[in-house]
N, C-alpha and C positions, 0 to 999 in steps of 0.2 A: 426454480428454488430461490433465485436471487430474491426474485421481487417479493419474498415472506419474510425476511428478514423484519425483525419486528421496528417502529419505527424509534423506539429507545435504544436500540442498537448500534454503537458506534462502529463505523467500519473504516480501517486502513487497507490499504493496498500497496505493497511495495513490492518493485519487480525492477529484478537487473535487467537490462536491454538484453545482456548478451549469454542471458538463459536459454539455450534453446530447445530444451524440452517442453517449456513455455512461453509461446511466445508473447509478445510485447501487446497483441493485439487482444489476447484473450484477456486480460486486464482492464484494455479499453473497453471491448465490449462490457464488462460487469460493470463498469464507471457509470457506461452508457443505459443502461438497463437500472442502475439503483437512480438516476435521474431521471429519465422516464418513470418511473414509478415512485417522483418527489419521494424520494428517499432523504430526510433533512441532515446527516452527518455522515457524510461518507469524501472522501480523500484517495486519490492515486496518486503516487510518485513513482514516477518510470525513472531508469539512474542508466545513463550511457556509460557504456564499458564494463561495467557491473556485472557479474554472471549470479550464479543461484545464492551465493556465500556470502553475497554483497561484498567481496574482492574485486578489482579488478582482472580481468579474464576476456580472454576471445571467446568467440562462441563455441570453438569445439573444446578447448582446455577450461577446464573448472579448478582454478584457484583455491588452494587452501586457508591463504591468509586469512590474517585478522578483517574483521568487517570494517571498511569507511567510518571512520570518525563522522562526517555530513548525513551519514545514512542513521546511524544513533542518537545524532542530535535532532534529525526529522523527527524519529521514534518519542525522542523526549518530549520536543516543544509539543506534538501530539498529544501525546497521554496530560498532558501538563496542563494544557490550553484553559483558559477561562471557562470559556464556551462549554468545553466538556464538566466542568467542577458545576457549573448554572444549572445544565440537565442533569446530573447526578440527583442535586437537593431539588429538584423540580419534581421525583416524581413521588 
């Protein structure tokens, strides 16, 4: 299903490390799989210590706090990026 993603389709990937009802690797693989099928915008951030909340958290305790400041700023400069505003009026 990955590799249908259409190729105007921006795609992020953020994943706390210490999620572990997901883990770190299933990530990797869609990374790996939207690259193999030159996928042209696609991004994964894996965030150590990070659990589902994007808090910091061990793997078995899921944190309620507020989300990482570095993780929203990811989010931002993403959405923000040039690159993505150039394919917008591209198509």
């Amino acid at each position: 299903m990955i590799g249908t993603i259409p190729s105007d389709t921006s795609v992020l990937m953020l994943q706390g490390e210490n999620y572990s009802q997901t883990q770190i690797e299933q990530a990797l693989l869609l990374q790996q799989t939207l690259t193999e099928v030159n996928h042209p915008d696609h991004l994964t951030i894996a965030y150590p210590d990070l659990g589902h909340l994007f808090s910091p958290t061990n793997e078995w305790i899921l944190s309620p706090g507020p989300i990482e400041d570095y993780v929203l700023q990811d989010m931002y400069e993403w959405l923000t990026s040039p690159a993505r505003e150039l394919r917008e009026y591209a198509r």
